[in-house]
N, C-alpha and C positions, 0 to 999 in steps of 0.2 A: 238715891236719885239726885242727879247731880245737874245743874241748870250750864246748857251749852250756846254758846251765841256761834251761829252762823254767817258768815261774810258772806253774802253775794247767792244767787239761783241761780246757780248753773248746775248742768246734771251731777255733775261729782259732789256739788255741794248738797244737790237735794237726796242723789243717793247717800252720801251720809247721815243727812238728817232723818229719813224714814229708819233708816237702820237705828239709827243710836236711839230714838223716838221708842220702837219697840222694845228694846231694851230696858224703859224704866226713866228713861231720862226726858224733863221739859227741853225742848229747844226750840229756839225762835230763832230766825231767818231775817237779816238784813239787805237789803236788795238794793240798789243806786238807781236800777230803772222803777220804769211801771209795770214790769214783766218777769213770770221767771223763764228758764230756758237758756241762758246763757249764749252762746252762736244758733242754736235750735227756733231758729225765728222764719214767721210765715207774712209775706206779702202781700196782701188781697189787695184787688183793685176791680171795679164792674164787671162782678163775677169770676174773673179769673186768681186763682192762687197760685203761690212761687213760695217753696223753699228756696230760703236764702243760707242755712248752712246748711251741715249733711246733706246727701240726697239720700243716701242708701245705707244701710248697716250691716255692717259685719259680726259674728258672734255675737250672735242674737241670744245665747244660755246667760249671757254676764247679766241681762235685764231680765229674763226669766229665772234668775237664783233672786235677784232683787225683789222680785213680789210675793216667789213664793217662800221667801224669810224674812217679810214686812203682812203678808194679812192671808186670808183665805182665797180672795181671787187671783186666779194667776196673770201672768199678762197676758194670753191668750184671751180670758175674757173682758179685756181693756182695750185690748187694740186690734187690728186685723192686720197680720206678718203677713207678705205675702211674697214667696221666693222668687225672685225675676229671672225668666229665663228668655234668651241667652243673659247670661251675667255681664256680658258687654261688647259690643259692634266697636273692632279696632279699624280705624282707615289711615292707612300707613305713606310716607312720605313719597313711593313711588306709586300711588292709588291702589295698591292690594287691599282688600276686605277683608275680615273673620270676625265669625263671629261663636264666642267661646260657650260653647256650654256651662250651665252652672253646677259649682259641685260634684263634677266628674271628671277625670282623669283620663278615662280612656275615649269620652268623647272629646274633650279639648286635644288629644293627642291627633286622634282623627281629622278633628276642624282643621289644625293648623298643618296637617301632612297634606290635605288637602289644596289650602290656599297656598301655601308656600312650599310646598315642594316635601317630596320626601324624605323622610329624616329629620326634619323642623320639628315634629312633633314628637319625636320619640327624643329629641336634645331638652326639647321645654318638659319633658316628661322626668328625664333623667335628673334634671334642674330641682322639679318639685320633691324628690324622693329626698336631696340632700338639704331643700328647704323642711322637710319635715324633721331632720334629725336637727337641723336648725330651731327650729319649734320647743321641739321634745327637751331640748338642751338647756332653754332660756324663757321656757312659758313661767315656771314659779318663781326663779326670780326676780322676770323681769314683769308680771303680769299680777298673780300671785299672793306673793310675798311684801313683806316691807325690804327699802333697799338696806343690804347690809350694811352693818358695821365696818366690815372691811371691804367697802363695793370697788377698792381697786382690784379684788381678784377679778370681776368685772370686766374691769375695763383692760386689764392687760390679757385677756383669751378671746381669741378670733374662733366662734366657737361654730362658722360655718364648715361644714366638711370640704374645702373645696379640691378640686381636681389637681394633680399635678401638671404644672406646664412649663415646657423648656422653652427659655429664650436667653439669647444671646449665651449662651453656653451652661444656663444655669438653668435648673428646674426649679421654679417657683409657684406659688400658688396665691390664689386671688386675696387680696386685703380690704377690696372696697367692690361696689357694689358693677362699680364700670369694669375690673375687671373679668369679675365674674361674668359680664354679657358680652367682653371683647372674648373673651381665651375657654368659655364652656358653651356659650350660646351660638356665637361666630355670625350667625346671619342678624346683619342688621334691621330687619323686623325685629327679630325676636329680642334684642337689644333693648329695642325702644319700647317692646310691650314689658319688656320686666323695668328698665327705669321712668315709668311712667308712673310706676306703683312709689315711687322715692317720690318724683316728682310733685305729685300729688300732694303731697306734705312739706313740698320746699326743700326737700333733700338735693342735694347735688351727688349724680351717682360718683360723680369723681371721688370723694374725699367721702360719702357715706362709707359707712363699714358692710363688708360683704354678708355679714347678718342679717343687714335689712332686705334679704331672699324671703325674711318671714312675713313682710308688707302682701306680697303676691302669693302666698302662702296661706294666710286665713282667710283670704276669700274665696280662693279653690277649697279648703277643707270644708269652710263652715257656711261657706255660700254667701250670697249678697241678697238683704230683703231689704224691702220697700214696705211702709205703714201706710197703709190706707187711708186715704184723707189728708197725709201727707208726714212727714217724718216731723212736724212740728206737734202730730197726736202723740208721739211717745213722748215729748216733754211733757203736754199734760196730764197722760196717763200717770208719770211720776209727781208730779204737783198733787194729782188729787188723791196720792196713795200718801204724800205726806198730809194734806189736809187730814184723813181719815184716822192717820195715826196722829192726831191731834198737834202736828205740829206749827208755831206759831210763822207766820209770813207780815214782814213789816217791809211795804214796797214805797221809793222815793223816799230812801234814806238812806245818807251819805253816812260810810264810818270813816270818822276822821283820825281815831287814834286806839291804840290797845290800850287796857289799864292793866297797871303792873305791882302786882303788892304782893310784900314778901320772897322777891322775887319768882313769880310766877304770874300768868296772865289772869287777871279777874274781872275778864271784860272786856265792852267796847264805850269809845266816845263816839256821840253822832250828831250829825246835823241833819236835823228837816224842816219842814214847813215851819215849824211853831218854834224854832229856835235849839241852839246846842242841849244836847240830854246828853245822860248816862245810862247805860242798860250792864248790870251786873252779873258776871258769869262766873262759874266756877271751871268752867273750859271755854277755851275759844275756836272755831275752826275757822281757819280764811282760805282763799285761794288766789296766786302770783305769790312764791316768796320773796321778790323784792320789794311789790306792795307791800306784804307783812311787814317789811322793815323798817320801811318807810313809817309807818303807821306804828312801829314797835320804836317810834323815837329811834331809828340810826341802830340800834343792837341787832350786831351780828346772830345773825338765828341758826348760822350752820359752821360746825368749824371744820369740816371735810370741804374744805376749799377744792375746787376744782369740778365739784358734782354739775355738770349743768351748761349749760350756755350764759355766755357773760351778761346777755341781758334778753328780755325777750323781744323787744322792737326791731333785733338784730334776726332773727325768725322772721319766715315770709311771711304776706297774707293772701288775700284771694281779692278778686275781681269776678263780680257776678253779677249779669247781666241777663234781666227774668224778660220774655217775650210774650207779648199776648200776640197769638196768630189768629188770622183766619182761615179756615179750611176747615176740614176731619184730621183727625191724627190717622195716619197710615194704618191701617189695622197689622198689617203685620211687623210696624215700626217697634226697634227694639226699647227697653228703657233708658239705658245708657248710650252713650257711643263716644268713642276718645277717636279725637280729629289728630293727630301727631305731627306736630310740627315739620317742617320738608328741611328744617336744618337745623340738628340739635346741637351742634356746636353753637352755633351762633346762638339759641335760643340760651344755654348754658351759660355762654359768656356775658351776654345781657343780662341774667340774672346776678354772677359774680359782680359786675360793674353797680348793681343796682339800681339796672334800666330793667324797664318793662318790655319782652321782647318784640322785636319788628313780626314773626310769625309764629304767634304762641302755639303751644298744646291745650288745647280746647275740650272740654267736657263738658257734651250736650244731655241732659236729662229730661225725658220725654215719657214721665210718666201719663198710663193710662187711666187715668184717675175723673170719672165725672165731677168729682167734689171740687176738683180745682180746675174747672171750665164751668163759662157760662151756660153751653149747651153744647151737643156733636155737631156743630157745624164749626167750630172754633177749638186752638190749641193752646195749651201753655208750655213754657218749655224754658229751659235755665241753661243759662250758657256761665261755665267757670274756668276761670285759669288763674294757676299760681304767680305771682307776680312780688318783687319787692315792699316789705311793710311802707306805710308812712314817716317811720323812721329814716328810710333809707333811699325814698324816691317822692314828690311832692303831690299828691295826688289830688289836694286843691288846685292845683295851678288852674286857668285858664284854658279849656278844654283838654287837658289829660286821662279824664275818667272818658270823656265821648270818643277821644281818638281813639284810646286802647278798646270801648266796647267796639268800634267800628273794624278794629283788627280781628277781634274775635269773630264779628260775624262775616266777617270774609272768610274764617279758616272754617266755620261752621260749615257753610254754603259747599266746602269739597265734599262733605256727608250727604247735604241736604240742597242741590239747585233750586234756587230761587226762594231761598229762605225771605230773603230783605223785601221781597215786594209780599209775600202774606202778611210782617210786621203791620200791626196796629199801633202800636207803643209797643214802647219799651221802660223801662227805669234799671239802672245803674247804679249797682253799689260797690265800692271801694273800701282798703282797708279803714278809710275814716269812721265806715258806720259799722264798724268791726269793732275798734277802738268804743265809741260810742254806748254800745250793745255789752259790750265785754268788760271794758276797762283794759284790756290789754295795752301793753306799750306799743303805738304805731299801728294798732289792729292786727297783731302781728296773732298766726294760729300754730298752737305748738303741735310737733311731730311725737311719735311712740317714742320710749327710751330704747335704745340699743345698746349693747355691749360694744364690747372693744374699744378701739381710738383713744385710749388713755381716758375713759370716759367723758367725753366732750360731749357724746350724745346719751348719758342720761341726766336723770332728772332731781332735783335734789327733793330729800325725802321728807316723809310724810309728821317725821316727828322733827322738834325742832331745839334750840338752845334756849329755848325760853321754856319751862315747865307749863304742863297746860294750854301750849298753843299748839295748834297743827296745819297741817298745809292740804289740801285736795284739790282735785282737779289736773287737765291737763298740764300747766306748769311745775304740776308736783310728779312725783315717782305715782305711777308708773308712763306717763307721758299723755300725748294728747291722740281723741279721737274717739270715739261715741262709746265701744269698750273698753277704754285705758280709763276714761271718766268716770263709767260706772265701778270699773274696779279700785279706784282709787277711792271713791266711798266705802266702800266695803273694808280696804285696809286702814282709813284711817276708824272707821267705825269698831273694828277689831284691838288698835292700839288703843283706843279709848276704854272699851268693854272689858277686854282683856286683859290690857298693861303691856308692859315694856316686852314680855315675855311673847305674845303674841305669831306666831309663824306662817300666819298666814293662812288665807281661804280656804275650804276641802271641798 
């Protein structure tokens, strides 16, 4: 039984800790807030509640293997999944509607021959078939697995099936994710509904790799659920399944450094209330490995240079903007709905520049949920859009956060007429209380790992150059997002239980 210190509560870290926990091992949890949850954080205000990250989950199996290889109840009876259907209301820059069935194929082929014209649907159909061999190709290594040892094979196989296309006298085939929606999709609706899934994560379809087909890809396969009471219950679903498996939680306490003996990590230093301590490990798990390094005194932790993004402040964040309405929520109003920008160049370029755009893409989440209203005569509802971290755009400034929420609810309002006059309040969060919440550099929130691009887009791995340290969570391999987190628990809880030999989940 080997004593493990955990950095920080966030679900990759707490899915690690329940895991190793079972396993035989004490592990105690170091937290910087007063909370755990990581991005998975809930806004209450007189009566009304607001998810401030996730709204909705995807591959929902990653956290039902989690409970049922951490205790006897399953998360079924923890929490209440409940599949949203339609999976999401798109309102497109020339005002066309659709609205996608969840989880089917030949009904979203339908919707969209429907709204867009004949043939739209059986292109986005054809799209999904080769996003599944996309899938089939990159789930274990990139999901799975720990990353390889030689993860440049990786990065050098563009492992999307794409279509052949001739131009200017040469037939070539898609490398990035734009032009897979210029040269197989062609209508640009259907453009905008598959880079809106990049988008989403701060991808730029431009230079994303044409792999990321598999972002729009798990949520057709595996469907999109909503948690009842709000997706802030699955965090504590997982909290109270580490409490159970007796794992320790020490909240508002800063770790300020690794200890290092023998060469290998035997702990954390920390600061809290009652002054600097010592908490001594026989493993250490953290999450950010540039924090790790930081904290690891300056030693390089990875010598497969190149694994990753040069830092993560350089990653977008989000802008979220929670609404208490007055009204009824529409009864037949969908949960999601993606408002899409009327000019995605321009939206695109602003982002490049590291401006917040003049007409963002907007994602309105309108769950039906009584637990987050004060009563049915009243709404809540969350407006989000990707935006530059604090790294890269100043989002203290002097009304920056109210300007950009006021652009939001103008691109709302093409969904929803006369959103602004139901508003009661409002409140505003920015990448700062991302930063804050997370510790991220700039607030900034990581995207899934991808293949190809000489691997610029994954994530560097879970084991490290220091003996006995490890890395979880979204800034680790397998990337960021509510399943990449639980599974990066899982991997690193494997490398640990296992050793070095370890190959990954079944």
């Amino acid at each position: 039984m080997a004593r493990i210190a955990v950095i920080g509560a966030g679900m990759g870290a707490m899915a690690a800790a329940a895991r190793l926990a079972v396993a035989g091992h004490r592990v105690a949890v170091y937290e910087r807030t007063e909370t755990y949850g990581g991005a998975v954080r809930r806004l209450g205000r007189d009566g009304f509640g607001f998810d401030t990250g996730p709204g909705l989950l995807a591959v929902p199996a990653v956290y039902r293997d989690l409970f049922i290889k951490t205790g006897k109840e399953p998360l079924a009876a923890c929490v209440e999944l409940v599949q949203v259907d339609p999976s999401a209301r798109h309102v497109f820059a020339d005002g066309t509607e659709v609205s996608l069935p969840n989880a089917s194929r030949a009904g979203v082929v339908a919707a969209l021959d429907e709204a867009l014209g004949a043939g739209a649907g059986g292109r986005w159909g054809d799209f999904l078939i080769r996003a599944r061999e996309t899938w089939d190709r990159t789930r274990r290594p990139l999901l799975e697995e720990p990353l390889w040892p030689n993860w440049q094979v990786l990065a050098e196989r563009e492992p999307y099936p794409a279509v052949p296309h001739k131009r200017l006298l040469r037939t070539r085939r898609a490398g990035t994710l734009a032009e897979v929606g210029a040269w197989e999709l062609r209508d640009p609706r259907l453009v905008a509904l598959l880079e809106s899934h990049a988008l989403a994560y701060g991808l730029d379809p431009g230079t994303a790799p044409a792999n990321a087909a598999v972002l729009p890809y798990m949520e057709h396969a595996f469907g999109t659920w909503y948690v009842r009471g709000g997706m802030r219950e699955l965090a504590r679903a997982v909290y109270e399944r580490c409490l159970a498996r007796k794992v320790e939680f020490h909240f508002g306490v800063e770790v300020t450094g690794i200890l290092e003996k023998d060469g290998r990590a035997a702990g954390l230093e920390l600061a809290g209330a009652e002054g600097p301590s010592v908490a001594e490990a026989d493993l250490v798990v953290g999450t950010g490995p540039w924090r790790l390094s930081e904290l690891a005194h300056g030693r390089e932790l990875y010598a497969a240079e190149g694994v990753g993004p040069a830092r993560e402040g350089m990653s977008p964040g989000r802008v979220v903007v929670c609404l208490a309405l007055s009204g009824a929520r529409d009864a037949d109003a969908a949960h999601r709905t993606v408002v899409h920008t009327p000019d995605r160049q321009a939206e695109l370029a602003a982002f490049g520049r590291g401006e917040p755009a003049a007409r963002p893409t907007v994602v309105l989440d309108r769950p039906d949920d009584p637990a987050l209203r004060p009563d049915d005569a009243h709404e809540s509802m969350v407006l989000t859009a990707t935006v530059p971290s604090q790294a890269r755009y100043d989002w203290e400034a002097a009304g920056a956060a109210d300007t950009f929420a006021d652009r939001m609810v103008a691109a709302a309002e093409r969904a929803l007429p006369g959103l602004r006059e139901r508003v009661l309040w409002r409140e505003v969060r920015t990448p700062v209380h991302t930063r804050l919440e997370t510790g991220a550099e700039g607030g900034a929130v990581p995207a899934p790992a991808l293949a190809a691009a000489e691997g610029s887009f994954l994530r560097p791995s879970n084991s490290t150059g220091l003996a006995g340290l490890f890395t979880v969570g979204g800034w680790s391999h397998p990337g960021g997002g509510l399943p990449h987190a639980g599974m990066s628990g899982a991997l690193v809880a494997g490398l640990i239980v296992e050793g070095p030999d370890f190959q990954g989940s079944q």
